[in-house]
C-alpha positions as CSV (number, residue, x, y, z in Angstrom):
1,X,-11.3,-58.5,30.9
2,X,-9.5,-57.1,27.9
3,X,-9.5,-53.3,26.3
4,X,-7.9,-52.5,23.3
5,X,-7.0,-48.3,23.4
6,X,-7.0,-46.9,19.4
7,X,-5.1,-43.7,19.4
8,X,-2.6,-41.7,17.4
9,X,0.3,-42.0,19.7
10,X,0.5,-39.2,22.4
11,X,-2.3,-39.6,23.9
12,X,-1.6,-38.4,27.8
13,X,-5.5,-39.5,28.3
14,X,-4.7,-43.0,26.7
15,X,-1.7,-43.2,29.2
16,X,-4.1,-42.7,31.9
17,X,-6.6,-44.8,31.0
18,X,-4.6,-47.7,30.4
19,X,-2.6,-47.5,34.1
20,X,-6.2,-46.9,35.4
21,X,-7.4,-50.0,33.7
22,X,-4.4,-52.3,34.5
23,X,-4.6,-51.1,38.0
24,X,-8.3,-52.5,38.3
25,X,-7.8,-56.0,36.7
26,X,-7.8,-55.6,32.9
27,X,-5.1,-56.3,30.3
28,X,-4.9,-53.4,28.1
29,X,-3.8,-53.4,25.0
30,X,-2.8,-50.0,22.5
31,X,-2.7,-49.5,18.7
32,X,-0.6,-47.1,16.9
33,X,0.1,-45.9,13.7
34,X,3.7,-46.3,14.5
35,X,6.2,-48.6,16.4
36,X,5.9,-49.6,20.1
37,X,7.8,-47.3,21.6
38,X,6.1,-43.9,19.1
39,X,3.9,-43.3,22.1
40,X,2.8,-42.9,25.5
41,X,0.7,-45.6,26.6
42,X,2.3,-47.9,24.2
43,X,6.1,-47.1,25.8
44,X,3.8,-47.7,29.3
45,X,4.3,-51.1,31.5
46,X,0.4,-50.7,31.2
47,X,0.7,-52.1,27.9
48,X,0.4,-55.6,27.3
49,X,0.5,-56.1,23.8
50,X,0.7,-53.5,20.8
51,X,-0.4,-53.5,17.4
52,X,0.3,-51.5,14.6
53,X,-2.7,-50.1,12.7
54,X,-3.0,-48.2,9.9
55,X,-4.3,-44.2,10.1
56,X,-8.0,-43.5,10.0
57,X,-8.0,-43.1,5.8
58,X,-9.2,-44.6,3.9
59,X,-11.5,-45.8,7.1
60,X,-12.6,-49.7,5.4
61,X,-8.3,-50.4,5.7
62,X,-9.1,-48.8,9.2
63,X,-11.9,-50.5,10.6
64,X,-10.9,-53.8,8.9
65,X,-7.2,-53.3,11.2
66,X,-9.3,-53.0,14.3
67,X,-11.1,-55.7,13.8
68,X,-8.3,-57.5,13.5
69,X,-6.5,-56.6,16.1
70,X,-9.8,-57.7,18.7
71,X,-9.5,-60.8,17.2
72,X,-6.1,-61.2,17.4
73,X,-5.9,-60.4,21.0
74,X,-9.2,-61.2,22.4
75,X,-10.4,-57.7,23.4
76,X,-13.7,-57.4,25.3
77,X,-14.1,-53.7,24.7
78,X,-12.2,-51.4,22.2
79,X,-12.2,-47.5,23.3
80,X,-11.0,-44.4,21.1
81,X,-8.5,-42.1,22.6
82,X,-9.8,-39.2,20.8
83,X,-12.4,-37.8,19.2
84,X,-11.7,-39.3,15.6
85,X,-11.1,-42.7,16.8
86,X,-14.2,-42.1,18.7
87,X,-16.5,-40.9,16.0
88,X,-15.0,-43.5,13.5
89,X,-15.7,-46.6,15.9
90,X,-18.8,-45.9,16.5
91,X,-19.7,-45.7,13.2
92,X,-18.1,-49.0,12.7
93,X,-19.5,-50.4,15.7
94,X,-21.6,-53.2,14.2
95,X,-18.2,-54.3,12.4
96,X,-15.9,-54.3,15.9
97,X,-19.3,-56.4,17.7
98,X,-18.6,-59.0,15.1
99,X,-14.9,-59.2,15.7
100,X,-16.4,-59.4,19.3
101,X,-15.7,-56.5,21.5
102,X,-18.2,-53.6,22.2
103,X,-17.7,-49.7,20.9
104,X,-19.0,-48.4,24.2
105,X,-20.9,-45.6,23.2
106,X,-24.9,-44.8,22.7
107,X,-26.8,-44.4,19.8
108,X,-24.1,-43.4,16.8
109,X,-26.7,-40.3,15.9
110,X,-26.3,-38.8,19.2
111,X,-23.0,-39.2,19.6
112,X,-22.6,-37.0,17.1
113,X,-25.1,-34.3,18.6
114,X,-22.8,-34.8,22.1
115,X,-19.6,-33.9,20.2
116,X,-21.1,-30.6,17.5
117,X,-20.5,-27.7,19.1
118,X,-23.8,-26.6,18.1
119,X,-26.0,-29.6,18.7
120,X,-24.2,-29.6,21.7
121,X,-25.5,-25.9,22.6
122,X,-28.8,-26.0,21.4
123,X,-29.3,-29.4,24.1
124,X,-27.6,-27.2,26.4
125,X,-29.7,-24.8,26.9
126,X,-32.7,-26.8,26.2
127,X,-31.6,-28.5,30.1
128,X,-31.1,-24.9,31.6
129,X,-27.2,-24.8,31.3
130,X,-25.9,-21.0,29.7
131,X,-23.2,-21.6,26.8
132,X,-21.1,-18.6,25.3
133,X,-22.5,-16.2,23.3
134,X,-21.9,-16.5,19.4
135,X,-21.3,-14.5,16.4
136,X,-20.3,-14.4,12.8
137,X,-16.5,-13.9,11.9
138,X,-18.0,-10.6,10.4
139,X,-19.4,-8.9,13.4
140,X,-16.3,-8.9,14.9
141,X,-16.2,-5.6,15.9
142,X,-12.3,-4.1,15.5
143,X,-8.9,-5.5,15.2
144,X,-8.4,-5.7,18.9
145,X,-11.3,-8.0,20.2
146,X,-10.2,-12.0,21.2
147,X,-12.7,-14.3,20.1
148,X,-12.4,-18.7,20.3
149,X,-12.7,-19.9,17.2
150,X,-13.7,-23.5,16.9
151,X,-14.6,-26.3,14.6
152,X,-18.0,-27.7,15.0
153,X,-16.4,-30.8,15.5
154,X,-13.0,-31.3,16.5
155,X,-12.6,-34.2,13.9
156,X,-14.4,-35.2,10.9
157,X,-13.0,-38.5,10.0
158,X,-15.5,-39.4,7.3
159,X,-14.0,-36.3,5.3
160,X,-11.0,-37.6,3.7
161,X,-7.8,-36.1,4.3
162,X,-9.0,-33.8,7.6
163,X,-6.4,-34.2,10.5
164,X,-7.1,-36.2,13.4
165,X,-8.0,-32.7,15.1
166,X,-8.8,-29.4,15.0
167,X,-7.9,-27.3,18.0
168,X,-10.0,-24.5,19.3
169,X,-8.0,-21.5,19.4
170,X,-8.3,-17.6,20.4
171,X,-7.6,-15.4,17.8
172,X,-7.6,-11.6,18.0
173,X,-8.9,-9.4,15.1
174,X,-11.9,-9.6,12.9
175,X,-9.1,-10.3,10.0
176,X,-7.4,-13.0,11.6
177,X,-11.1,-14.5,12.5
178,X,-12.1,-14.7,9.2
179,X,-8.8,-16.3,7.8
180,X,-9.0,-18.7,10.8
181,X,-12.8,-19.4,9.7
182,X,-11.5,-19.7,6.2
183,X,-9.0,-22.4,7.4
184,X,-11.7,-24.7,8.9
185,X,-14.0,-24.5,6.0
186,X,-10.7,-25.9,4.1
187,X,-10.8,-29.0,6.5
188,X,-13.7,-30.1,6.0
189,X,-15.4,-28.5,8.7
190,X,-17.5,-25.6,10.0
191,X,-16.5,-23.2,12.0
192,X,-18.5,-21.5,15.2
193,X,-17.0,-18.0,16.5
194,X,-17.6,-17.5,20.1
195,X,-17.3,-14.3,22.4
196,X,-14.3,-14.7,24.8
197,X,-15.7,-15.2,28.4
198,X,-13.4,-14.4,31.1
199,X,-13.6,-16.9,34.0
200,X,-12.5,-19.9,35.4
201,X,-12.2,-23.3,34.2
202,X,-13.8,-25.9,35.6
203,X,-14.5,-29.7,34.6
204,X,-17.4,-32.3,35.6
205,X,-16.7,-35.5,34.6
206,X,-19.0,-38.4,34.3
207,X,-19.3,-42.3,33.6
208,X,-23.1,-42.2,33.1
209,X,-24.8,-46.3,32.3
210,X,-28.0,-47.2,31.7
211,X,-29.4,-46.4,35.3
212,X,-27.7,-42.8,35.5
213,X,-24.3,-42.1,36.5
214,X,-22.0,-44.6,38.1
215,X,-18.5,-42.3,38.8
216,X,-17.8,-38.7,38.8
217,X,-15.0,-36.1,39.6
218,X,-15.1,-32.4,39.3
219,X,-11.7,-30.4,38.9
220,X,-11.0,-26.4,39.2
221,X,-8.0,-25.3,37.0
222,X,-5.3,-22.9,38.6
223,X,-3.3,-23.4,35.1
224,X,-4.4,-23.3,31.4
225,X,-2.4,-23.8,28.3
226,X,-2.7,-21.8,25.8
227,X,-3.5,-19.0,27.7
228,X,-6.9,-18.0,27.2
229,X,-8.1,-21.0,25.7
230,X,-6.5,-24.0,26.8
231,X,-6.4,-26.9,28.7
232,X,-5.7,-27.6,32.6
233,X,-1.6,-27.5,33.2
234,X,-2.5,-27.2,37.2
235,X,-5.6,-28.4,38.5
236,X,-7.2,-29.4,41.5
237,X,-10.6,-31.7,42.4
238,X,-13.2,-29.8,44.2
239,X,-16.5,-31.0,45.8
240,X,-19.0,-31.5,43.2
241,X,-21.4,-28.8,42.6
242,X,-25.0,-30.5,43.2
243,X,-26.8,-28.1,40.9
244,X,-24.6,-28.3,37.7
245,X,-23.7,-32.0,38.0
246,X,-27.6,-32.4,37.8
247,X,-28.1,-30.3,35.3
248,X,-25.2,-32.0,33.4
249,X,-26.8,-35.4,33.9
250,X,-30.1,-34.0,32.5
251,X,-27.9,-33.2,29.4
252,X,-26.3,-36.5,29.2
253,X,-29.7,-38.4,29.6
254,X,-31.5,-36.1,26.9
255,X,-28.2,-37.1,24.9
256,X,-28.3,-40.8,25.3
257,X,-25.2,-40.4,25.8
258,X,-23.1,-43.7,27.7
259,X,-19.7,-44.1,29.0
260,X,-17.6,-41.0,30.2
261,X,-17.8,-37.6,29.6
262,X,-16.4,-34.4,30.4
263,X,-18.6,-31.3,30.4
264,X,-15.8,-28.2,30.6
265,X,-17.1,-24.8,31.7
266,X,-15.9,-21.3,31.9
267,X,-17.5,-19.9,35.2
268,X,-17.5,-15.9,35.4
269,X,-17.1,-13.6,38.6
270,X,-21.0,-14.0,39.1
271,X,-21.0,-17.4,39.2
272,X,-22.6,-18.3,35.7
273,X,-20.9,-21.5,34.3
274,X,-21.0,-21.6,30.4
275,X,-20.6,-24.8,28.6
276,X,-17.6,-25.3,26.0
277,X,-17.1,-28.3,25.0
278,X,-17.9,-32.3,25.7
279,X,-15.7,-35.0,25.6
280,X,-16.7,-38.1,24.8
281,X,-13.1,-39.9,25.4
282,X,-10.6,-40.0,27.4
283,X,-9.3,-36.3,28.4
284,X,-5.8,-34.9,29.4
285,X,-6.0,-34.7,33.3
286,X,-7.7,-38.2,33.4
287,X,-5.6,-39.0,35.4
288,X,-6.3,-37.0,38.6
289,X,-9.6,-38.0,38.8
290,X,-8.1,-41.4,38.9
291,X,-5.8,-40.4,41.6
292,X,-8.6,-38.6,43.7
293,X,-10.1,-42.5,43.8
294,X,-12.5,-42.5,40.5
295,X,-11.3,-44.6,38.5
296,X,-13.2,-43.9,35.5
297,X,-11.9,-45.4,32.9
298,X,-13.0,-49.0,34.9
299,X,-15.9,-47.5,35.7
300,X,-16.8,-47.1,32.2
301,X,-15.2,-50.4,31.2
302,X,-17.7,-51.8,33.8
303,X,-20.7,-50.5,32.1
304,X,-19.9,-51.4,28.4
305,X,-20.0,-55.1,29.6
306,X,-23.1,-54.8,31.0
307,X,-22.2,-55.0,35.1
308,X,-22.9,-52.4,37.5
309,X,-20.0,-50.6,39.7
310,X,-20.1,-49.2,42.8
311,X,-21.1,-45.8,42.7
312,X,-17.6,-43.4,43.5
313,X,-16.8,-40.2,43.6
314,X,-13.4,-38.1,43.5
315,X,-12.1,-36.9,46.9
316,X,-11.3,-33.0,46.9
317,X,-8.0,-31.3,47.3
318,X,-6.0,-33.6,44.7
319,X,-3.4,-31.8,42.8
320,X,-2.4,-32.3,39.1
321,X,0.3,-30.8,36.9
322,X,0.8,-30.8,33.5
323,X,4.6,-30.5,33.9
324,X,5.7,-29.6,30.0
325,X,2.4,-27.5,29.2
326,X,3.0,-25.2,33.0
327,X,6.7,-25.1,31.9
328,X,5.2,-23.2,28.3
329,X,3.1,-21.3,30.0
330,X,4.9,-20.0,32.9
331,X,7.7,-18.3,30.3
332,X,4.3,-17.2,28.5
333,X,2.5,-15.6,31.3
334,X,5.6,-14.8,33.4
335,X,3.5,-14.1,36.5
336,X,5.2,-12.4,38.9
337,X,8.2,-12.4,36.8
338,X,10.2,-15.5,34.8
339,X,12.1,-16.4,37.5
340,X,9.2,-16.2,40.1
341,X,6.7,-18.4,37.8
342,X,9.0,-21.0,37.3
343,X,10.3,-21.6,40.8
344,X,6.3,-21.6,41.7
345,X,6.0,-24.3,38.5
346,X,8.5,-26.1,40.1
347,X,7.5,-26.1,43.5
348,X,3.8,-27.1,42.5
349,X,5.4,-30.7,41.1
350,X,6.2,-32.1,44.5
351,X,3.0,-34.3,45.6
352,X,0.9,-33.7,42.4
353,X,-0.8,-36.3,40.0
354,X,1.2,-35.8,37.2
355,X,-0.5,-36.9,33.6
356,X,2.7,-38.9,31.9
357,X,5.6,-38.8,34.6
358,X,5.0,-41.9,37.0
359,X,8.6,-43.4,39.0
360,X,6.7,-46.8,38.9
361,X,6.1,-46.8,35.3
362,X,8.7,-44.1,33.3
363,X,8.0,-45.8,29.8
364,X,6.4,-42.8,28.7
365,X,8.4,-39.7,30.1
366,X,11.3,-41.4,28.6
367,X,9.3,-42.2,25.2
368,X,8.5,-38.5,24.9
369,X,12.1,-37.2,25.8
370,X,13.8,-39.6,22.9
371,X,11.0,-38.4,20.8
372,X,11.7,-34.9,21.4
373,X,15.6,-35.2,21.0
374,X,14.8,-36.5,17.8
375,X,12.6,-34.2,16.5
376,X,14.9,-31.4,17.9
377,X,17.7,-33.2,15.8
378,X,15.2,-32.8,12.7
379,X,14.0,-29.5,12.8
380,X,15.2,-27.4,15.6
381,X,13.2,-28.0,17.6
382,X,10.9,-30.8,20.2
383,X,7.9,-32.6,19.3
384,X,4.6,-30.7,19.2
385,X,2.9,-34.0,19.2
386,X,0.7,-32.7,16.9
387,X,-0.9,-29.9,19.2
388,X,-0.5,-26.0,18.1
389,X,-2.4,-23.3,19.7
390,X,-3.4,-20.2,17.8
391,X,-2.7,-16.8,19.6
392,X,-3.0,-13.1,17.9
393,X,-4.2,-14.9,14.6
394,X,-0.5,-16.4,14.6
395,X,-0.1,-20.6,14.7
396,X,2.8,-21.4,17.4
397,X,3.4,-24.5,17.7
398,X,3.1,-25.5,21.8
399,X,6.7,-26.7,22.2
400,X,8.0,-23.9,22.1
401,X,8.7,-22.4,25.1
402,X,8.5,-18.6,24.4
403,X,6.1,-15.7,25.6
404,X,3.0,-15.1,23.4
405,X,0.7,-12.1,23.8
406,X,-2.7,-13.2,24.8
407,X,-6.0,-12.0,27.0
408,X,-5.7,-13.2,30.3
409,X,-7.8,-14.6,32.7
């Protein structure tokens, strides 16, 4: 069994997914836009083979470079590490089958309603599951109140020129939502303004096949970064809620949707969990689902070649760290103090899944340490690896390390 990973470099879920992979029987191969060592999973002994591919534009030079590549190396199933890859293989699925691998995805059409934040809401809700509350960038009511601001879809890659992402972000102010609005429509997108919900963050993930779903996990976040809008720096798997994991499956079945997913919720002080986004890819923490024993990036290799795995499900009470994003956002957040929050960040590594540092395979930590020297060298400062997070209606740059005044949850 052969995968081929298409990413962009720094993909923390690619890493995951290809040690997951490798670790149940599959050679794994990754493509970059840059050399074999520009990266995570391909500086990872995970990696078998690396090719060099060109960047998603213009997408016939793209598609005609993955297909080239699954000849080249035999791959049995090709998998996008994000959202752009995803969107763009799919669409060039009927090109990849005749390389011979499979794009391992549904329908192209509702791939694309599982990834628009609006599709995404309106099938929501039609299933019974509460999203946030929206609004235009107009009816902001003062210069005080955080909104997220969002891109329909987090990459367009049939627009030429858009950026392999576009981050959700909490901005403060009905000015600074508008000219963050503004700044979407300019990349090719549409925006969606949504109230700022207060709560916890909490992920279901899913390998769903043709006869329902084969793996799952479900994670509770102690940690975001960015604050207020971000993704899981601590987190921790939790027994899976009955009632929203079927409600979720109702959603992926009305969706079509096949492979793995992850449904991420905010759930308030009463209990209501609100939908905010879907992933159709491999996500950041993969790789503590893996370690709570769901392994689903093989689960979902499984499935696009037809067989049928053995129904799993993560164990609770599995700890994962995001160790460079909790550093950020313990000098953000300063709980307790500086000095308090990171002696706590430090004593939460000890015994954690950790997303990129591994003793058995340090290929990638080292990857992204050379890479940050260098870009420190360059500019002043380490790599941002292409992430930003926009606080106060001000674009900083994750790397760096220094406080920013946001809403708390």
């Amino acid at each position: 069994m052969r995968a081929l990973i298409v990413e962009q470099g720094w993909s923390r879920g690619a890493l995951a997914a290809a040690r997951a992979l490798v670790a149940a029987g599959w050679t794994v191969g990754v493509t970059t836009p840059t050399g074999p060592r520009d990266g995570l999973a391909a500086s990872s002994r995970a990696c078998r083979a690396h090719h060099r591919l060109p960047g998603l534009h213009p997408a016939p030079a793209f598609v005609r470079a993955v297909a080239g590549a699954v000849r080249t190396g035999r791959y049995d199933v090709v998998f996008g590490a994000g959202e752009a890859e995803v969107v763009a293989l799919s669409a060039a699925r009927d090109v990849v089958a005749a390389a011979g691998a499979v794009v391992p995805h549904g329908p192209h059409e509702q791939l694309l309603r599982a990834v628009d934040k609006t599709e995404l809401s309106r099938a929501a809700s039609a299933v019974g599951i509460a999203v946030p509350d929206v609004l235009e960038a107009e009816d902001v009511p003062d210069e005080r109140t955080a909104c997220i601001v969002k891109a329909d879809r987090h990459a367009n890659p049939d627009v030429a020129g858009s950026p392999p992402r576009i981050d959700t972000t909490v901005v403060t102010g009905r000015t600074a939502v508008v000219r963050r609005v503004e700044e979407i429509h300019t990349l090719g997108a549409q925006a969606q303004v949504q109230v700022l919900h207060p709560g916890t963050l909490i992920a279901y993930a899913a390998v769903r096949g043709p006869g329902g779903v084969v793996a799952e996990s479900m994670q509770r976040a102690e940690r975001i970064w960015p604050p207020g809008a971000g993704a899981s720096a601590r987190a921790v798997t939790v027994d899976v809620d009955e009632e929203l994991a079927a409600r979720a499956q109702a959603l992926l079945a009305s969706l079509d949707l096949l492979g793995l997913a992850e449904l991420q919720y905010v759930r308030d002080a009463d209990g209501t969990a609100r939908l905010i986004d879907l992933n159709a890819r491999f996500y950041g923490s993969l790789s503590l689902a893996v370690a709570a024993g769901a392994n689903l990036p093989a689960a979902w290799g499984d499935v696009a070649l037809g067989r049928s795995p053995r129904p799993v499900r993560a164990r609770p009470a599995v700890r994962y760290q995001w160790g460079t994003a909790d550093v950020r956002r313990a000098v953000a957040e300063r709980r307790g103090g500086l000095a308090r929050d990171l002696a706590a960040t430090l004593a939460a590594a000890p015994g954690a899944q950790h997303s990129v540092a591994s003793l058995r395979d340090p290929g990638p930590a080292l990857a992204r340490l050379g890479a940050g020297l260098r870009s420190g060298r360059a500019t002043g400062s380490g790599p941002s690896g292409g992430d930003a997070a926009q606080v106060r209606g001000v674009v900083v740059p994750q790397h760096l390390p220094r406080p920013a005044r946001v809403p708390r949850r």
